[in-house]
N, C-alpha and C positions, 0 to 999 in steps of 0.2 A: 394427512401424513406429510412432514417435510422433507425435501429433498438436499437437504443440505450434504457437500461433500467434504471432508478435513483433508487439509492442507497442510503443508511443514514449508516454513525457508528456508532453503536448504543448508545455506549460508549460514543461519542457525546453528547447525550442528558444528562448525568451524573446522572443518575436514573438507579433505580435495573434493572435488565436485561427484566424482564417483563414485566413495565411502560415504558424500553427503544422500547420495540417489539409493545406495545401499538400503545404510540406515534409518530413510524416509519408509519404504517400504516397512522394514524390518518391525517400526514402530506403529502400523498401520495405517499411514497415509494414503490418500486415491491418489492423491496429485501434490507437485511441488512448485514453489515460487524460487527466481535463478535471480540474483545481482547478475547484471549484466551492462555493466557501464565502463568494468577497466580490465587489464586484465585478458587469462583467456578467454574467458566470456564476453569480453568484447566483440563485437559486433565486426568489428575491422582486423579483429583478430583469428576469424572462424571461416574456413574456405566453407563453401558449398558441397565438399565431401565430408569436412569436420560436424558440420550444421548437422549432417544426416547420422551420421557416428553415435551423436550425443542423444537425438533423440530415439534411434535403433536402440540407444541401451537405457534410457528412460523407459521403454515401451517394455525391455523386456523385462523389468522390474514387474509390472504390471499398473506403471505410473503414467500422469497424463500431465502437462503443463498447465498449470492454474492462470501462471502471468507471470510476467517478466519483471523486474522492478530496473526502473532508469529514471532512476533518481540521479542527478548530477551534479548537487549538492551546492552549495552559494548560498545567493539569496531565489535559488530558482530564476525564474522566468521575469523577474521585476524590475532586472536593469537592462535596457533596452541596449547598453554595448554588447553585453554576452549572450543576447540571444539568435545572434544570427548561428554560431559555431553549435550552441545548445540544440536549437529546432532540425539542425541536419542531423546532430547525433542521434536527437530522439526521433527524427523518422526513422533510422539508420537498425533502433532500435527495435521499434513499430515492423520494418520488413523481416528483422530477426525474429521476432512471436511466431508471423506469419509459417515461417521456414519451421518452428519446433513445435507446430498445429496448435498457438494461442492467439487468440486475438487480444490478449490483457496487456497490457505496459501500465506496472506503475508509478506514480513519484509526485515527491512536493513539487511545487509550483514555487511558493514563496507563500508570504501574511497578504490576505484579499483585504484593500482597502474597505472599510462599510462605507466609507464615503465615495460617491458614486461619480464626485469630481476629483476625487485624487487622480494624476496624472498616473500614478503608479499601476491605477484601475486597469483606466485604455492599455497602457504596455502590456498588462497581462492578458489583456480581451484577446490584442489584436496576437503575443504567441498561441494562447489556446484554440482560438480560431484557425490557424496558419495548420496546427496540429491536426487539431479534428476534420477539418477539409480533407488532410493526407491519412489519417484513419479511415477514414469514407472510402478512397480508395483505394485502399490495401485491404478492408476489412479487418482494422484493427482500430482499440480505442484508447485514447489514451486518458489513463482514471490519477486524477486529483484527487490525493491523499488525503481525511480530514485529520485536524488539528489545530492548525493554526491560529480559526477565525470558527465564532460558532456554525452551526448546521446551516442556519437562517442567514448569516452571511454569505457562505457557499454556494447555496441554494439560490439566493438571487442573483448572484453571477453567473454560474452557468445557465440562468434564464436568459442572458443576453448576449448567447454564442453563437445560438442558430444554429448546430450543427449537431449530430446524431454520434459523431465521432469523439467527443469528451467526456466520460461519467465520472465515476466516487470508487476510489477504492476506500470503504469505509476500515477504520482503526477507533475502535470505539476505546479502546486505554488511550489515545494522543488526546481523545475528547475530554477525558475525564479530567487527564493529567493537566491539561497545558490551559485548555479552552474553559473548563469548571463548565460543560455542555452535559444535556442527558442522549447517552447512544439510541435508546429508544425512541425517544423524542427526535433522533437524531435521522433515524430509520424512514420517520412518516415526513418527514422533509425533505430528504432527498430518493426517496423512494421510485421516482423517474429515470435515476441518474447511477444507479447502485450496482455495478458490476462483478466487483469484486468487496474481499472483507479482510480482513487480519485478525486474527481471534491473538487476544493481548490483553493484559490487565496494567492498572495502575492505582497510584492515589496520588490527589495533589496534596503538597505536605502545606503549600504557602502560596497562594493568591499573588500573580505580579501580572503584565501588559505578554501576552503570549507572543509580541513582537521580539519581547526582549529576550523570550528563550532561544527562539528562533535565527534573532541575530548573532548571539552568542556562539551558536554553531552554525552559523554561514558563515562566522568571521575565522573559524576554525581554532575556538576556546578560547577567542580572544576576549574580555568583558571582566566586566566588573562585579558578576555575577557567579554562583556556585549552585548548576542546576541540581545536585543532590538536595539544595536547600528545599527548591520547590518541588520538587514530586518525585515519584521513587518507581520504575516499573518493578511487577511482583509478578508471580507465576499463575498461572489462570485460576481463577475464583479466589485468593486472595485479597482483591482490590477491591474498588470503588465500583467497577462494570458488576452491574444489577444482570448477569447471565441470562438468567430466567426472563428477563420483562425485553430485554437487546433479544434474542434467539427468536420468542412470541414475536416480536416486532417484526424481526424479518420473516416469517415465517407467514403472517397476516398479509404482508403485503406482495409474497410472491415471487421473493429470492430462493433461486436453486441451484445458485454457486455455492463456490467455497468459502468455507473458514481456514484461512490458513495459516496458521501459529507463524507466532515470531516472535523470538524469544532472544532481544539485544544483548544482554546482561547476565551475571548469574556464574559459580562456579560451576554449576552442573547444568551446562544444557540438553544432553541427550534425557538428563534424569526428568527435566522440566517438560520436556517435551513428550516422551511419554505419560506423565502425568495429565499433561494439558489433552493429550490423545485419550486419554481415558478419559476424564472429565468431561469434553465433549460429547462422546459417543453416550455418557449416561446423561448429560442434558436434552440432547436430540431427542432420546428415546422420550421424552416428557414432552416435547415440541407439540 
């Protein structure tokens, strides 16, 4: 039997954060995932009286913190000018989980060189190293989004962190979409490293360099590019993510976190999210 628990972004629902924690319940969520990078959710923004406010009223939903997303958006962690301001936010970030009883933070990084002498490489080693040392001691981790690069590329990066403090927040629609990766396949690759998950669907419409989507929104829609062209996100079990063989997958190897929706797109998101709540809970039961 698996112990999977469903999840909502709350941010998802695009309502104040209270009618987001509301709603999350209402729709049957155990637990929710917070943007937390601008804003009042900021981290610099939240006294230590607010910090408890927020999860008192989380709590009395009957809800629990899955993980934080501090995603900070650029090219991540790849340019070695910005990562000095970045690694203090994202500890900044990492001591906020702690404070609302998660140990999850998650976020892109940036595109993982596969070449293992890209200069680009090291700069990312040495921010996720810097991170996951300060996860170690906070007891909190900080989870690498997939997308980007396939599973197999991932997976031998974080072989060369040495640190217990970095995993996967897996997005098996970023895989489908961007990388033309199998989530399943994606499962028994990072199965070490697998913290959290994002339950999301997609299809790729057109085959290009997953860099090139990636930079197009680090450059902030800057590009010569129209990501509508290449892949489309869809509402759960609509897309390319094989539910059934991704859910077995984790399930064989022993994840008992969350799945937790996230749903960017779409005129109706509370309608999609519900739906995606339903959906799962009749996958599960097949698990």
């Amino acid at each position: 039997m698996n112990n999977f628990k469903i999840g909502v972004m709350v941010d998802s629902f695009r309502l104040s954060l209270e009618d987001g924690i509301r709603k999350a319940a209402e729709v049957g969520a155990a637990g929710i995932q917070i943007y937390s990078t601008s804003g009042d959710m900021a981290p610099e923004n939240l006294s230590a009286k607010r910090r408890k406010e927020i999860l008192d009223l989380i709590r009395s939903y009957g809800l629990v913190v899955s993980a934080l997303c501090g995603d900070l958006g650029g090219h991540g962690f790849t340019r070695k000018e910005d990562n000095a301001w970045k690694i203090e936010k994202s500890k900044k970030i990492m001591d906020l989980a702690r404070d609302l009883d998660t140990n999850v933070v998650t976020t892109h990084i940036g595109v993982v060189p596969e070449d293992s002498g890209n200069p680009r490489r090291e700069i990312l080693q040495e921010a996720c190293r810097t991170l996951g040392k300060y996860g170690e001691s906070v007891g909190a981790c900080f989870a690498i989004e997939t997308g980007p690069e396939p599973a197999s590329t991932l997976g031998a990066f974080l072989k060369t962190l040495d640190t217990k403090g970095v995993g996967v927040n897996l997005d098996p629609a970023n895989l489908v979409m961007v990388a033309g990766d199998d989530p399943a396949a994606a499962v028994e690759t990072l199965k070490d490293y697998i913290v959290h998950t994002h339950a999301k669907d997609g299809v790729m419409l057109k085959k290009t360099q997953p860099e090139r989507i990636y930079n197009f929104f680090a450059e902030g829609g800057v590009g010569d590019i129209k990501p509508e062209e290449y892949f489309r996100e869809v509402p759960l079990g609509e897309g390319s993510v094989n539910f059934d063989k991704y859910l077995n997958a984790l399930n064989l190897v022993g994840y008992k976190g969350f799945l937790t929706i996230e749903r960017e797109v779409g005129n109706d998101p509370e309608g999609d999210i519900r739906k995606a709540v339903d959906f799962l809970k009749k996958m599960i039961v097949g698990c």
